[in-house]
C-alpha positions in Angstrom: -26.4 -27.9 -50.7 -24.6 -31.1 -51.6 -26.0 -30.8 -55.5 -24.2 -27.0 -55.4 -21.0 -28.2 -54.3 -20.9 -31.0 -57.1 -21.8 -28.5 -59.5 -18.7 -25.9 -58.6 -16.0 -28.4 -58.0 -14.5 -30.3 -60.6 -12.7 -32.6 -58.5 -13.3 -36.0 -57.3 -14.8 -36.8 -54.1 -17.4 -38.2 -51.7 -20.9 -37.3 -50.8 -22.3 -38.5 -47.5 -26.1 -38.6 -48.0 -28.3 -38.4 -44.6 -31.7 -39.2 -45.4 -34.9 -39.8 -43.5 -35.3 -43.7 -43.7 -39.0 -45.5 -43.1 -37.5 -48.6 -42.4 -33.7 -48.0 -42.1 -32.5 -51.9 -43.9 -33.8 -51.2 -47.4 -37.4 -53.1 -47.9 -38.6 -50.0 -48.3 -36.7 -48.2 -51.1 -38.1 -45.1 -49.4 -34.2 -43.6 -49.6 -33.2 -44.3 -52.8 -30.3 -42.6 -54.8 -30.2 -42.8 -58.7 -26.6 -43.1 -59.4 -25.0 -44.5 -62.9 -25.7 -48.1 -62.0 -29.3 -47.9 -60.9 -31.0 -46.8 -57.7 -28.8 -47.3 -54.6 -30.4 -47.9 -51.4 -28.6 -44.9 -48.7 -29.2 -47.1 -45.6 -28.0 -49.9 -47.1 -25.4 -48.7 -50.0 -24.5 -46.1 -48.8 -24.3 -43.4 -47.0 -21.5 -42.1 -49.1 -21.1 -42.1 -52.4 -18.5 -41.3 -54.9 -19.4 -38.3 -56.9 -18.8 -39.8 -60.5 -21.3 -42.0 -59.7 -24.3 -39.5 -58.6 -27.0 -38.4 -61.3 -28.8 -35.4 -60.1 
């Protein structure tokens, strides 16, 4: 859902990411985002992040 509403809006925003974490403080790298300046941890980075940022 999130990836369709950052492909019809051409505005700036934020994307709050919920995913399932294994560990939940980032050893595991089991919830990892690639974004434009390398993987981002969502339990510890995030959970929101910006949508220029995001690489699908």
């Amino acid at each position: 859902m999130l990836k369709a509403v950052y492909n019809a809006t051409t505005t700036s925003g934020s994307y709050s990411f919920e995913e399932r974490m294994g560990c939940g403080f980032g050893a595991c790298m089991g919830c990892s985002c690639k974004t434009k300046y390398g993987n981002k941890r969502i339990c510890k980075d995030g959970p929101v992040l910006v949508k220029e940022e995001i690489i699908w």
